[in-house]
KEVOLO-563238 format. One record per residue (C-alpha): x, y, z. Coordinates in steps of 0.02 Angstrom, whole numbers, padded with zeros to 5 digits, always signed. Layout:
<tifis>
XYZ/...
</tifis>
This chain:
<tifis>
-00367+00511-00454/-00476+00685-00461/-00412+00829-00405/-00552+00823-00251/-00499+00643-00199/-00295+00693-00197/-00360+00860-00084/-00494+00754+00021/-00345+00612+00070/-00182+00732+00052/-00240+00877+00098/-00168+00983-00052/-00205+01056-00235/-00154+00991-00374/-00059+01143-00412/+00028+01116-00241/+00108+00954-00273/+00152+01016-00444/+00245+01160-00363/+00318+01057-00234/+00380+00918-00361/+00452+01079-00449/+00557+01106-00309/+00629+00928-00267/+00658+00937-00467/+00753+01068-00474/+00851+01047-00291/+00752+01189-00177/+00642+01073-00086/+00679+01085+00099/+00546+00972+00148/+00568+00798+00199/+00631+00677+00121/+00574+00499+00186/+00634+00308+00137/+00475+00228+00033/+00373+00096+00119/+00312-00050+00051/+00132-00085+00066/-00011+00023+00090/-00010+00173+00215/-00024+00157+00385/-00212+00248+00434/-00183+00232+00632/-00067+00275+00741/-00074+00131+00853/-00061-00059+00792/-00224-00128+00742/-00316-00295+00709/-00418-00385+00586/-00617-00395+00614/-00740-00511+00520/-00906-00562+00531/-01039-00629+00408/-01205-00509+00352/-01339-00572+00230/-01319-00517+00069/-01458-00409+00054/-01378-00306+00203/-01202-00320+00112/-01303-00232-00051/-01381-00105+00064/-01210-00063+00153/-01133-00026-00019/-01263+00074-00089/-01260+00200+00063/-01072+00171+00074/-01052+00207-00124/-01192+00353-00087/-01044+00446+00010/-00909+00413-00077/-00850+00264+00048/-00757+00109+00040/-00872-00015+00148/-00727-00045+00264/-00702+00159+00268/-00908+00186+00298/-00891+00042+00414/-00734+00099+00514/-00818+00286+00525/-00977+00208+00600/-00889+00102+00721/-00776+00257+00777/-00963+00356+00802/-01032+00227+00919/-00877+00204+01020/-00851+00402+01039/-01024+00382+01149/-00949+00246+01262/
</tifis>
């Protein structure tokens, strides 16, 4: 992970978790401390379901390339343009 991708998900500097692991280190964190979860993060608040459905190839290729051209995941591209066409429903 780059220092751009740990601010762009987390929301913090590098030197920020540094300081804050100082602090748990050394006993003066006062932030939360959470049981770990198994699995990967949870992105919504509200349960959520599974959605297929078959493209040609060549569309699969394109998606990627403008997905990749963002710095996407296909499922995050695709989830962000699904979210844009519902928010005009």
């Amino acid at each position: 992970m780059d220092e751009d991708y740990i601010f762009r998900e987390f929301g913090v500097t590098d030197e920020q978790l540094d300081a804050m692991a100082g602090e748990y280190e050394d006993g003066t964190w006062d932030g939360p401390v959470t049981k770990p979860r198994r699995g990967r993060p949870r992105q919504f608040d509200e349960d959520n379901s599974i959605v297929t459905f078959r493209l040609t190839r060549s569309d699969i290729d394109k998606l990627d390339r403008l997905a990749n051209s963002h710095h996407r995941t296909r499922s995050e591209y695709l989830r962000d343009a699904v979210s844009q066409l519902l928010a005009n429903v």
